[in-house]
ROMI-814009 format. One record per residue (C-alpha): x, y, z. Coordinates in steps of 0.1 Angstrom, whole numbers, plus 5000, padded with zeros to 4 digits. Example, Ala and Ser with C-alpha at 12.3 -4.5 7.8 and 13.67 -1.06 7.14 Angstrom:
2
512349555078
513749895071
END
This chain:
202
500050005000
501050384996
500050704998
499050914967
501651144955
499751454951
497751424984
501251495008
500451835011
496851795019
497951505045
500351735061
498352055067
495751825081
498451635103
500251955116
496652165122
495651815141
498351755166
498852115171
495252175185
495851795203
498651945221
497452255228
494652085242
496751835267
498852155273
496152395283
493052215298
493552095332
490651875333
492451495317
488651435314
488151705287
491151715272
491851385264
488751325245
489151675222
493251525218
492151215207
489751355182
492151525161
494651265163
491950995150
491651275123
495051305113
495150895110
492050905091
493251185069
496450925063
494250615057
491650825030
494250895009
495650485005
496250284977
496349964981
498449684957
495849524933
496149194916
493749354888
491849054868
490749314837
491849164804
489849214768
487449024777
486949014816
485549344829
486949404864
485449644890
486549984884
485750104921
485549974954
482150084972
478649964968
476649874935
473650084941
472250064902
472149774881
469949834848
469749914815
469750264806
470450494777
474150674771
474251024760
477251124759
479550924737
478150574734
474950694725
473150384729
471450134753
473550014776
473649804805
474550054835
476449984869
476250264896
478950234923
478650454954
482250534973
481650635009
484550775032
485750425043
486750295009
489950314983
489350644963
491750504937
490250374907
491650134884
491050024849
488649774841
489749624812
492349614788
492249814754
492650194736
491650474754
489350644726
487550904745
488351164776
487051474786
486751694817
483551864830
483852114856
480852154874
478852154908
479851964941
476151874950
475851524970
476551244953
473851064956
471151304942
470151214911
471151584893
474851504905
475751274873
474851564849
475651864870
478251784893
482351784884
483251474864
485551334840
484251044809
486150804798
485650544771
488350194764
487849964738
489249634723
488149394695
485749224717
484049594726
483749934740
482850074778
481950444789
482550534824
481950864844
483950974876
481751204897
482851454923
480951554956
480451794980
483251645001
485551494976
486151704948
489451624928
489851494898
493351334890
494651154862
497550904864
499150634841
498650314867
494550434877
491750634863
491150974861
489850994896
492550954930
491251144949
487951274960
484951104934
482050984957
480250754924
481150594892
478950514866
479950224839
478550144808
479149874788
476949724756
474449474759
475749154737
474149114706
473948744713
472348544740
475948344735
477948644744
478248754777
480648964796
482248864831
482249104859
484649044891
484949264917
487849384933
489949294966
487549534993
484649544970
481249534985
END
């Protein structure tokens, strides 16, 4: 496991503001009973701030024609829907929901040529509503291979808000709280695609 690259700063302020009011607290409160408990706050903070910002080593099962999970978090939408964007077609649709506790790093689902990216700033409402897809910050991105094509979409919050590209994972360490994928719906009753999640998924 590491920690992301970009994210030292962040984890530092946090870490320094943290123990600083811990130890001001211990220094200046008389009362152990007080005291304590505020100290131990912001040190759980500065851990937590620490742990947010993991990534963990992956043994990533994606190949051309096994879709891996791109997300760790909660599959709160399974169904067929209609892409807009880029795809521009039916689709089947998977909805993952990232809450504080899990990895923020994405990784990519499946092997192939990245044939579509683009960026749109936007809002940081919650990410749960259902105007956040559209009008919240996000990046799309579309891979595809011989055996086919998948759209996905990266969506901010209001709590985590950036947007980061990197070689080894998405567009997305750190801060997206939902992930949308879509992939086509085989043309065939014979074709299928596989889905496995990843290490953490739930």
């Amino acid at each position: 496991m590491r920690i992301d690259k970009d994210s030292h700063g962040t984890i530092a302020k946090v870490c320094i503001i943290s123990l600083l009011i811990a130890g001001a607290a211990l220094w200046f409160i008389p009362l152990w009973a007080v005291s304590i408990p505020i100290a131990s706050v912001f040190f759980c903070l500065a851990c937590f701030t620490v742990y947010f910002h993991r990534i963990p080593r992956r043994n990533i099962v994606g190949s051309e024609r096994i879709i891996s999970s791109v997300a760790d978090g909660k599959v709160v939408i399974l169904e067929k829907a209609f892409e807009n964007e880029y795809l521009k077609r039916e689709c089947i649709q998977v909805s993952i929901y990232m809450d504080f506790f899990d990895v923020h790093a994405n990784f990519w689902p499946m092997t192939g040529e990245v044939t579509y990216y683009k960026y749109h700033p936007g809002k940081y409402l919650l990410a749960f509503k259902p105007k956040a897809s559209e009008e919240n910050e996000h990046s799309s991105t579309a891979i595809k291979n011989q055996y086919g094509e998948i759209f996905f979409k990266q969506i901010a919050g209001t709590f985590a808000r950036r947007i980061v590209c990197y070689n080894y994972n998405l567009p997305g360490f750190p801060f997206q709280n939902r992930l949308f994928i879509f992939f086509q719906i085989p043309a065939h009753k014979s074709e299928e695609f596989q889905c496995f999640p990843l290490p953490f998924f739930v």
